[in-house]
N, C-alpha and C positions, 0 to 999 in steps of 0.2 A: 477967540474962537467964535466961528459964525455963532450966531442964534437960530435953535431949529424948530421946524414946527412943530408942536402939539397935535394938531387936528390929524396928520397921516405916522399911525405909530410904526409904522413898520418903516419907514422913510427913518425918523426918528431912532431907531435902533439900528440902521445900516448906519445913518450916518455918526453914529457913536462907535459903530467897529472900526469905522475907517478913522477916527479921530484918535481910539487908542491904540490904531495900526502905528500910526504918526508918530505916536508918543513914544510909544516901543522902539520903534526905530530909531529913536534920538537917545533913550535912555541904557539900550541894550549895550551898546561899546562901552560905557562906561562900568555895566556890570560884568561884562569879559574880560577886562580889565583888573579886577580885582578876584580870579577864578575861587583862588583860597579861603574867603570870607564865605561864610556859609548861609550869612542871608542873601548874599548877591546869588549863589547858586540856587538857592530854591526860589529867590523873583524869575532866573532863568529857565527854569520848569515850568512855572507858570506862566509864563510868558509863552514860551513854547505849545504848552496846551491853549492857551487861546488861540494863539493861530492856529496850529491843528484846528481848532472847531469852524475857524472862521476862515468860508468859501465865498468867493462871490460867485454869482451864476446868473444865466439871465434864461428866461423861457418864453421860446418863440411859441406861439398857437397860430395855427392856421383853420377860419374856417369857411368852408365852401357852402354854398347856395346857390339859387337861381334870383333871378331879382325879383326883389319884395317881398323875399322868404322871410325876414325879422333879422337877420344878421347882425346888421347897426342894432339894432335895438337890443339883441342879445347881449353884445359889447357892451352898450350903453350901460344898461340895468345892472351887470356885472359891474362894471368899475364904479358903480352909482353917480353917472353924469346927465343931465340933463337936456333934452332936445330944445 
């Protein structure tokens, strides 16, 4: 498994959704498989409510100015990058 960064934690928690998306995916057939066993059913519930929780989405911003309004700098300060 990669190794993730620390310093950006939300980066860090996406990419642990996506990691246990992975896993689910590899481990779920196997517990379909067994329907009758009744802890492979309730790993299949929960399994289920994770993904229910977990959406990826992305959010476009758009913003308008004249030039030399602070725009970039707006951006900048927000993301905390450095000119």
């Amino acid at each position: 498994m990669a190794r993730i960064k620390t310093e950006d934690p939300i980066s860090h928690l996406e990419e642990a959704m996506r990691s246990s998306i992975e896993i689910f995916d590899r481990i779920e057939p196997h517990l379909k498989a067994a329907p009758t066993e009744t802890s492979a059913s309730e790993w299949l519930k929960r399994i289920a409510a994770v993904r229910a929780r977990y959406k990826t989405s992305q959010t476009l911003i758009g913003l308008l100015g004249s030039t030399g309004a602070g725009k970039s700098s707006l951006v900048n300060a927000v993301l905390g990058e450095e000119q």
